[in-house]
N, C-alpha and C positions, 0 to 999 in steps of 0.2 A: 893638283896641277892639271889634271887629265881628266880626271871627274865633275861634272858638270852638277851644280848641286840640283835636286828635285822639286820646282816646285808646282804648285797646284792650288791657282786659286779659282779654280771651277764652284760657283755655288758658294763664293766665298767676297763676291764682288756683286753689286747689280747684273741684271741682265742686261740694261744700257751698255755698259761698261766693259762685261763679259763680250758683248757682239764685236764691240769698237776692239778690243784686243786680236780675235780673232780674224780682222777683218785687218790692221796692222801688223800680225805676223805673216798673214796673207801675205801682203804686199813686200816685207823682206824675203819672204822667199821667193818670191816671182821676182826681185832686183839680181838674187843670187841668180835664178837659171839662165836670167836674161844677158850675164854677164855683165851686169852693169857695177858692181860693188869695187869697194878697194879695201881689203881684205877687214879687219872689223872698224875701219874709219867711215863718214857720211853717215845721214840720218833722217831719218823718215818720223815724222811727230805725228800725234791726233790729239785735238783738243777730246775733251768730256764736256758735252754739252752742256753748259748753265755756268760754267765753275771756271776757274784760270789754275786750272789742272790741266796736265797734256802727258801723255805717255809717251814714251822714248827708248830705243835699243839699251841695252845695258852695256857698258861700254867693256872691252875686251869679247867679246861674242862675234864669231863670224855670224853672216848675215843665215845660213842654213844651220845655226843653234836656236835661232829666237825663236819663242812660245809663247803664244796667249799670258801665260801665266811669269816668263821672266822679265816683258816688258817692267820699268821702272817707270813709276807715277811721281811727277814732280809739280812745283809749282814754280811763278816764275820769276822767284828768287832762287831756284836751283835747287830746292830744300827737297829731298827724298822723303813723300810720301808713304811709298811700300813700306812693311817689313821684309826686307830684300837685303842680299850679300852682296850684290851689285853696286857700282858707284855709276857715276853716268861721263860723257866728255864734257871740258868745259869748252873747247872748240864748237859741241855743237851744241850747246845748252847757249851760248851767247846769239846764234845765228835764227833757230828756232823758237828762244823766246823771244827774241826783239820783235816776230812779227807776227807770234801769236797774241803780242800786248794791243797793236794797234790794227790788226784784222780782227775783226770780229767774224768777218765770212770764211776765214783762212780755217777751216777746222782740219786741217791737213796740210801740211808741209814737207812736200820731199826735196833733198839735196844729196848730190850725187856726185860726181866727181869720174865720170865719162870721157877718157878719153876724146870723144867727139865734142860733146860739148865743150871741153877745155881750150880744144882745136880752134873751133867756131868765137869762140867767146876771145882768145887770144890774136883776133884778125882783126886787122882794121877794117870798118866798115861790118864785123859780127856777122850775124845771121844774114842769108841774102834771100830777094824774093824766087829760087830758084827750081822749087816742089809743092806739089799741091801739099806736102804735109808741113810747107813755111808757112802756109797760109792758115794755118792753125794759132802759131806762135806769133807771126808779126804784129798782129794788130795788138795784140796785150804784152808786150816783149820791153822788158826793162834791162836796166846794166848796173853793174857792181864794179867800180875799179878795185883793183886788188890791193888791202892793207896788210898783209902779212898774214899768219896767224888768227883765225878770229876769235881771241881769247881778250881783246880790250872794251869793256864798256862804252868806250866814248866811240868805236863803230856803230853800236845797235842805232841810234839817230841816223849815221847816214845813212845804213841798209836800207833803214825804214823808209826816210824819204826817195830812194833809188827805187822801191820795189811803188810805191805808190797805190795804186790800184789794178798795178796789174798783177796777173796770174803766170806769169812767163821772165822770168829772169835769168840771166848770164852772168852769173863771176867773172868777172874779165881776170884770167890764169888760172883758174879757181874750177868754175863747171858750171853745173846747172840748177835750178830749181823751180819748181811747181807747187801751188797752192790750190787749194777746190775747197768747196764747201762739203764735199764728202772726200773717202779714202778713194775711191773709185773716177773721182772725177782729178782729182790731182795726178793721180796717176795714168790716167789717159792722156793728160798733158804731158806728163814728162815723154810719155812714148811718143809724144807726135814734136815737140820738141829734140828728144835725142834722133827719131826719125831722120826730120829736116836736116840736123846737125849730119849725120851720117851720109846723106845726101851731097850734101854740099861739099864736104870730103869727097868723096869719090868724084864727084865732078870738077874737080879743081886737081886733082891728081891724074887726069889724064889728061891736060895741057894746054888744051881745045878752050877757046872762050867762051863762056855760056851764055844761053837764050831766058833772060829773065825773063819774069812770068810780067804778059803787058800791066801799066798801071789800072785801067778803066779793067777789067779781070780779075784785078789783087782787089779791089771796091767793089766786085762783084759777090767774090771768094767769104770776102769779109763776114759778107752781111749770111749768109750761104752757113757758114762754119758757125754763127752764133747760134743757128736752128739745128746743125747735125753735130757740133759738142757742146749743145747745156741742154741741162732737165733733165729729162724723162727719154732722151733720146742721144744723150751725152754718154760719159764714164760710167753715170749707173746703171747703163744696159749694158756696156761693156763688162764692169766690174764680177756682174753674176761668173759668166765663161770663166774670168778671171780667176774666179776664186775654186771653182770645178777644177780648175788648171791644179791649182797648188795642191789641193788635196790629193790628185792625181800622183804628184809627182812626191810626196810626203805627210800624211796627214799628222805627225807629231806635229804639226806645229800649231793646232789649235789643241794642246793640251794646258 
């Protein structure tokens, strides 16, 4: 009950596979410092590159248990990969594979469930052009209305068509999510997405009507933000610091 069991698949996996692990427990535990988690619910995927394999938290695990080595490998039929005593959620196995089926760019997927974001995404009118960190999210910002539960099949079609091509989505009740072509870029997204969200909160809680950002600015911004978050000058220059971070802060978790 208390005992977490051990394991260790160091050397026991590719080194492709080994990096991408440690590079997603990374990333769970910088959601834990960041405050963003809700206690072992939401989920952060990675595809394996060639395969319709994706690794996933193991489900009952706070987000400051996960390890290189507990993530669960599935496919996506849901089917448990590992030799593992883990099961997985079917909540987030419905939500993450629907759009690891039809992204092929999507090799990361985080979903969260941020108070801010749930905030923002539960407003009429959503996100607003209100901080230079919306200006990240709006121009690829999609919406989800809220179905319940996302444990039924006949959602993954609509998610799919709602999320589209973009990289920026809102649960409307629900929260947030971010897709990249790396771990490091999805997750830059969410920060500049939960960002803007947190923004906009606060500016709306002090009563005062806000100064949106002019249009002919936001068309400036646009073009501006596709050159300072993607590539070579995006998430994966962030992500290095990123990852100094965690280990900083607990290096179990590339065991």
């Amino acid at each position: 009950m208390f005992e977490l069991p051990e394991l260790n698949l160091k050397g026991k996996v590719s080194d492709e596979e080994w990096k991408l692990r440690v590079d997603l427990a990374a990333c769970y535990r910088l959601v834990e410092h960041f405050r963003w988690g809700d206690l072992i619910y939401t989920h952060m995927s990675a595809r394996l590159p060639g395969t319709d394999q994706y690794l996933v938290n193991a489900f009952g695990l706070s987000f400051d248990e996960v390890t290189a080595s507990n993530l669960v490998k599935v496919d996506l039929q849901g089917n448990i990969l590992d030799d593992t005593p883990f099961e997985i959620n079917p909540a987030g196995f419905t939500i993450h594979s629907a759009i690891h089926e039809v992204r092929e760019d999507a090799h990361c997927v985080i979903h969260l469930h941020t108070k801010e974001t749930i905030a923002v995404a539960s407003l009429e009118g959503g996100l607003q052009p209100l901080s230079q960190h919306s200006m990240f999210s709006l121009p690829s910002l999609s919406y989800h209305g809220y179905e319940g539960l996302a444990v039924n099949d006949d959602e993954r079609a609509r998610l799919q068509s709602d999320l589209g091509d973009t990289n920026h989505m809102l649960l409307v009740n629900h929260g947030g999510l971010t897709v990249g072509p790396t771990i490091g870029d999805a997750f830059m997204r969410f920060f500049d997405l939960q960002r803007a969200c947190e923004i906009q909160v606060a500016i709306m809680s002090t009563g005062h009507p806000a100064i949106p950002v002019p249009q002919p600015i936001q068309d400036n911004i646009y073009k501006q933000a596709k050159v300072v978050h993607s590539g070579s000058t995006g998430g994966q220059v962030a992500w290095p610091a990123m990852l100094r971070k965690a280990y900083r802060l607990d290096p179990g978790f590339a065991q």
